[in-house]
C-alpha positions in Angstrom: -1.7 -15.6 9.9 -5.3 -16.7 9.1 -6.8 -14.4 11.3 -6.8 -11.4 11.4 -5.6 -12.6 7.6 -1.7 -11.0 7.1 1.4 -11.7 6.3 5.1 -10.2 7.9 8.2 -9.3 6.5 10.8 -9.9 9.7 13.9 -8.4 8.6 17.4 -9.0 10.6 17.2 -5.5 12.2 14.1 -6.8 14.1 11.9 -4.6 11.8 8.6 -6.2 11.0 6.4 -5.1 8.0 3.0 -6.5 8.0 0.8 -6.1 4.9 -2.8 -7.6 3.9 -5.2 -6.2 6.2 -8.1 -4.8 5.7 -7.9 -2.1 8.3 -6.1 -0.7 11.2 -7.0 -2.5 14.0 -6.4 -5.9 12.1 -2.5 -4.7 11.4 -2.2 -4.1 15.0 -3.4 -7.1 16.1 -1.3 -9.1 13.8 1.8 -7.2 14.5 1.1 -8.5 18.1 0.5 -11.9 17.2 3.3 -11.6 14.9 5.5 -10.5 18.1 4.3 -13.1 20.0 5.5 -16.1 17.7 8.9 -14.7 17.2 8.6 -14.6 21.1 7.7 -18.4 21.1 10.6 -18.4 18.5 13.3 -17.6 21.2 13.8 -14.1 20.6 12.7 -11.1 23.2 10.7 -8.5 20.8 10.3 -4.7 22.4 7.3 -4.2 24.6 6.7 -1.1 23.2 5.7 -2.0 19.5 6.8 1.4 17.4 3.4 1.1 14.7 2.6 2.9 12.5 0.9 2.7 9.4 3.1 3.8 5.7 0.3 2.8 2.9 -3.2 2.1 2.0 -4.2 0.8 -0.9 -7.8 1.2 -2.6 -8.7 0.6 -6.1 -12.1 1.6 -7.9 -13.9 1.3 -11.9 -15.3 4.3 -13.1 -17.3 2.6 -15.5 -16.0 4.3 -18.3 -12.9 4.7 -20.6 -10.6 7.3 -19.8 -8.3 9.5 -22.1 -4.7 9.0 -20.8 -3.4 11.4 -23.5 -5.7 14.2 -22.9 -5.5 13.8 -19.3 -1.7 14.2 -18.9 -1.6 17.1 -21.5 -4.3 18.7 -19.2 -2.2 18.0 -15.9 1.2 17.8 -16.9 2.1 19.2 -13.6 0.7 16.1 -11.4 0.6 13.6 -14.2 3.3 11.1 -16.4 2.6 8.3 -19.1 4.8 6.6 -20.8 3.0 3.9 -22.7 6.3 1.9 -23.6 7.2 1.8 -20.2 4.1 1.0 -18.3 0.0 0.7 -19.5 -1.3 3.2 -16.8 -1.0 6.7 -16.3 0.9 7.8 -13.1 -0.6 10.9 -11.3 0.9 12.4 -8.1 -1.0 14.5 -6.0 0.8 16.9 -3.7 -1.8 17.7 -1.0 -2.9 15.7 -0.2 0.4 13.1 -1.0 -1.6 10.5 -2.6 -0.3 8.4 -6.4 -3.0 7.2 -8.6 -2.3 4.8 -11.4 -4.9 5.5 -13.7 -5.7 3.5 -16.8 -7.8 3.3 -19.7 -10.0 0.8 -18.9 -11.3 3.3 -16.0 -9.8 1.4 -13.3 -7.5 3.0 -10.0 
């Protein structure tokens, strides 16, 4: 779609999975407009739409460098890097369940 601005993933099951919007209301919207051209299609979609939202995505620069060593020897608990595997630092909060992939360049 071009507006709200999203794309679906329409799997055989009938499950949809809609991703690119920028907020909540936007998904919903597009999972009804989603619904109503596989209506348009020839198939009967549920009138009841089960939505819910699984991820949110954000992304930040903290202006400075960061020390990927000295942060995952301080939180070796939460944190994993593996520099021959992947560039950025993987940290895994517990509460609240959130995954930052922190790298040196400062970006999230």
């Amino acid at each position: 779609l071009r507006e709200p601005r999203a794309t679906a993933l329409i799997f055989a099951s009938g499950k949809m999975c809609i991703t690119g919007t920028k907020s909540t209301h936007n998904a919903t919207l597009a999972t009804k407009r989603f619904a109503y051209i596989v209506e348009r299609v020839g198939f009967k979609p549920e009138e009841h739409l089960d939505f819910k939202v699984q991820n949110i995505v954000g992304t930040t620069d903290v202006g400075f460098p960061i020390r990927l060593e000295g942060l995952v020897y301080a939180h070796s608990m939460y944190a994993s890097f593996e520099p021959e595997l992947f560039p950025g630092l993987i940290y895994r909060m517990i509460k609240p369940r959130v995954v930052f992939l922190i790298f040196v360049s400062g970006k999230l």
